[in-house]
N, C-alpha and C positions, 0 to 999 in steps of 0.2 A: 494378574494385575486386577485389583479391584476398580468398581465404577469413581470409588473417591481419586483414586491416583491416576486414571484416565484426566478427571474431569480438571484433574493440577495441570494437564500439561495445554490445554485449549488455550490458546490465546485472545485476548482482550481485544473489543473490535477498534480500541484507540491505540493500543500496542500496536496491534496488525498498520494500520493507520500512518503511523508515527513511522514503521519500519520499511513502510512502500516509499514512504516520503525520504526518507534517509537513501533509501537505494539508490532513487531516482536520481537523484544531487549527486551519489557516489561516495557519501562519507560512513559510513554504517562500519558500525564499532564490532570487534570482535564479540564483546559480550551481548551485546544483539542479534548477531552472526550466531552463535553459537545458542540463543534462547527462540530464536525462528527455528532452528533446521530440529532443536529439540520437539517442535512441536508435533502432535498426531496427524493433523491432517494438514494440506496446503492448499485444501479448496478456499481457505478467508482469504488467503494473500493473492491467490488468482482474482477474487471478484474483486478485491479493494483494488487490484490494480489494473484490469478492467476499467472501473469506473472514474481510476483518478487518468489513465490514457485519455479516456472517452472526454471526462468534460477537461483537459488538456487544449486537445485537437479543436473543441469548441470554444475555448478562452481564444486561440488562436486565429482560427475563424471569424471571430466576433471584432478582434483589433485589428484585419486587416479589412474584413469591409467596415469599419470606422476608418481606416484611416484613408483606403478611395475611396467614402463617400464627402471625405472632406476636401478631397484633393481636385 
């Protein structure tokens, strides 16, 4: 396998992005299914979703001390 056809199967960091986001909700389409699990490696979709947990947990943090500090 050449470095060009390695570097076909890397996915895009708004692909990766798009397809955390789909997970998450639960609707992720076979042919997304099937171009993720194509891919080489699965360290992008560990960190993207990593980060979309992390500031999650923080969005969620943020609207409950909003909403006791109104209370």
């Amino acid at each position: 396998m050449s470095g060009d056809e390695k570097q076909g199967n890397k996915p895009k960091l708004i692909a990766v992005f798009l397809s955390i986001c789909s997970a998450f909700m639960g609707v992720q389409s076979d042919k997304n299914l099937i171009s993720d699990f194509s891919s080489n490696s699965v360290w992008p979709f560990i960190i993207v979703a990593l980060v979309f947990v992390f500031a999650f947990i923080l969005l969620l943090v943020f609207i409950v001390k909003l909403i006791l500090s109104s209370a």
